[in-house]
Kinemage of the C-alpha trace (Angstrom):
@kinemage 1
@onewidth
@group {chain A} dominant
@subgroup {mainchain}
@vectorlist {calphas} color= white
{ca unk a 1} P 0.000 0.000 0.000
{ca unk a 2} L 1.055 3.355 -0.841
{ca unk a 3} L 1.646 5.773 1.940
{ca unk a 4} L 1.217 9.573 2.160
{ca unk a 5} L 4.572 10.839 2.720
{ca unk a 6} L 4.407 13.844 5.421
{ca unk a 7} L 7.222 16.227 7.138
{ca unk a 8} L 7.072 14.009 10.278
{ca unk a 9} L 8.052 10.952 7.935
{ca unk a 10} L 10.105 12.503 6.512
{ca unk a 11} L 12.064 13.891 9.803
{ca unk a 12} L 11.880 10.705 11.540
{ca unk a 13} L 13.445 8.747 8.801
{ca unk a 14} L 16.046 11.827 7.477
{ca unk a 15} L 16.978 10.800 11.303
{ca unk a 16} L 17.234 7.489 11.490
{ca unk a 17} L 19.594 7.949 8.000
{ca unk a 18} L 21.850 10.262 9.715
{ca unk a 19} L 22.066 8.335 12.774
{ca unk a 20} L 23.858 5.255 11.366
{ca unk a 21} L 22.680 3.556 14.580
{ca unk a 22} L 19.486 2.688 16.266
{ca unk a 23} L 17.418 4.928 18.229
{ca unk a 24} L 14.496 4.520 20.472
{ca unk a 25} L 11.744 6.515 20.466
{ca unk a 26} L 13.266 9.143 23.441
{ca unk a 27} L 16.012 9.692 21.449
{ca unk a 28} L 14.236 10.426 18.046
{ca unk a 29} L 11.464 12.688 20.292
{ca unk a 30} L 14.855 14.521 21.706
{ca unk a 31} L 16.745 14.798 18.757
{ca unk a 32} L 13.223 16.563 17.211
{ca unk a 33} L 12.706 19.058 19.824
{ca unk a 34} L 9.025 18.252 20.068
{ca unk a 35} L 8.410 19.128 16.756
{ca unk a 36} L 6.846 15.713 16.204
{ca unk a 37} L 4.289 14.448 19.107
{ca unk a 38} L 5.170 11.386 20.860
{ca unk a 39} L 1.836 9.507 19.488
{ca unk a 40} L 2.742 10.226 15.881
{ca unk a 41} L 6.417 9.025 16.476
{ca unk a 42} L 5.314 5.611 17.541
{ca unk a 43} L 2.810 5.434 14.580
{ca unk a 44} L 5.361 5.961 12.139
{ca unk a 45} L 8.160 3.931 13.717
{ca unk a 46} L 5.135 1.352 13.658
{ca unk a 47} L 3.953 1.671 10.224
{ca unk a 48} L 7.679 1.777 8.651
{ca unk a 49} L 8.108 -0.998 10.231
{ca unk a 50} L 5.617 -2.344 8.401
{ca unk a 51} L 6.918 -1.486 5.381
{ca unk a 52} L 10.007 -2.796 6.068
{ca unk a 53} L 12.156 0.266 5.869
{ca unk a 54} L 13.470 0.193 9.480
{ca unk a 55} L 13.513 -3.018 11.997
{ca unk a 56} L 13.418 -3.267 15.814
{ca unk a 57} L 15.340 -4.303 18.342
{ca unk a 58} L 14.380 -5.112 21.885
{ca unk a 59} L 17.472 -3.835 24.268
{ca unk a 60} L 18.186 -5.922 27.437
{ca unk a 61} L 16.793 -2.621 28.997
{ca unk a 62} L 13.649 -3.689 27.895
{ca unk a 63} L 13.238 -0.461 25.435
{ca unk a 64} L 12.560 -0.713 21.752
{ca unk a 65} L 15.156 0.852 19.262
{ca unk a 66} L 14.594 1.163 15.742
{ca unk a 67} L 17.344 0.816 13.026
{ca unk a 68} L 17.492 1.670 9.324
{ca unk a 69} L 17.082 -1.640 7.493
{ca unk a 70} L 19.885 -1.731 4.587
{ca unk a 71} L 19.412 -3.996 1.624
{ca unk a 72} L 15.925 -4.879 2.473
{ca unk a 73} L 13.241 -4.417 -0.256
{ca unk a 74} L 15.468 -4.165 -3.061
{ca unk a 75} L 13.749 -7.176 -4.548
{ca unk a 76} L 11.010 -7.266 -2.162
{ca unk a 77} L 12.142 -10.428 -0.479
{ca unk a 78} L 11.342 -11.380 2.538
{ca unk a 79} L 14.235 -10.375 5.277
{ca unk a 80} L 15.447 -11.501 8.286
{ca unk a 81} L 17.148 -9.297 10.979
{ca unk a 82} L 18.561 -12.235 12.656
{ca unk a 83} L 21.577 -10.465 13.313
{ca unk a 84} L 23.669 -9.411 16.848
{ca unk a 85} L 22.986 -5.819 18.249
{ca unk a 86} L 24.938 -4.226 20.414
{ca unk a 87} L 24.024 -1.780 23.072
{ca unk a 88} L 26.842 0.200 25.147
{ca unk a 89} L 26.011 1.004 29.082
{ca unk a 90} L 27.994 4.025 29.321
{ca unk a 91} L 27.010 6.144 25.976
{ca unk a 92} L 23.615 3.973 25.033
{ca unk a 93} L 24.389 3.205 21.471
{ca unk a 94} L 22.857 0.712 19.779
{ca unk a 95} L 24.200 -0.561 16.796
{ca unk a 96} L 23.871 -3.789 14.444
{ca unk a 97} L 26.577 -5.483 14.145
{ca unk a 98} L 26.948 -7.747 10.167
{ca unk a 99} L 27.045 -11.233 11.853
{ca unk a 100} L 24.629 -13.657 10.896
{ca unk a 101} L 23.654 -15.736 14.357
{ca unk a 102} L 23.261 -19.719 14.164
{ca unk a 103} L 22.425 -21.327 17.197
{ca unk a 104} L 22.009 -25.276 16.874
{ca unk a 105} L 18.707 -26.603 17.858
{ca unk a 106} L 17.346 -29.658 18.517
{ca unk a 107} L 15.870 -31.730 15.664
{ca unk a 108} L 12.819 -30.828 14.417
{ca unk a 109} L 12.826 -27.341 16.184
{ca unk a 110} L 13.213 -24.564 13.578
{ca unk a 111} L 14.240 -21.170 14.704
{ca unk a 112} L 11.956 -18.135 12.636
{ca unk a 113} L 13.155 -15.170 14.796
{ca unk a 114} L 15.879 -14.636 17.276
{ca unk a 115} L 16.585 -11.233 19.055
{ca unk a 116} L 20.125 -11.032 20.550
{ca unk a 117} L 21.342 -8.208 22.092
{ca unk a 118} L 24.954 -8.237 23.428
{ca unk a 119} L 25.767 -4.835 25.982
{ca unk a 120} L 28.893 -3.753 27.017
{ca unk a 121} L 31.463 -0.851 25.989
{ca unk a 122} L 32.310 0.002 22.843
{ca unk a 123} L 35.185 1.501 21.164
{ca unk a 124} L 34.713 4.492 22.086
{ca unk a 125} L 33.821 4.041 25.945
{ca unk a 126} L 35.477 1.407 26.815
């Protein structure tokens, strides 16, 4: 379905772009100086999504964080974002980091979605 682009859309993901790294939704409302309402943020974090253009990512702090989904859509296949994140404790970046996760199962169990979220200190803070 074709969506109506507006300005918030249009901030939110500019945002997310420029970020390189995911955000949750305090950090996109700060980083907008209220110029987009906190009900409208989640909608549009919800609906893209949706649409495939960002994915989430559940912290061990139990927040939600929303990254930019690269190479996704290109061919409209279905993706996975069955990849490691990374959260740091001292400056609260989350990032994805390119590694594929396979975790043997038992037989006849197949894995669909896995969330793994590894926090520490990055490079920078550590």
């Amino acid at each position: 379905m074709k969506r109506r682009t507006t300005s918030s859309t249009t901030e939110i993901l500019d945002l997310l772009k420029a970020s390189g790294n995911a955000m949750s939704h305090d950090m996109i409302q700060s980083s907008l100086d209220s110029k987009v309402d906190r009900a409208t943020i989640y909608r549009v974090l919800n609906r893209f999504c949706e649409d495939g253009k960002v994915h989430r990512v559940v912290g061990d702090d139990g927040k939600q964080y929303f990254a930019i989904c690269s190479n996704c859509g290109a061919k409209k296949q279905v993706h996975s974002h069955n990849h490691i994140h990374f959260r740091c404790l001292q400056c609260g970046t989350v990032e994805c980091l390119d590694r594929e996760l396979s975790i043997p199962l038992p037989e006849g169990y197949v894995a669909k979605v896995h969330n793994l979220v590894i926090s520490g200190f990055c490079n920078e803070c550590s």
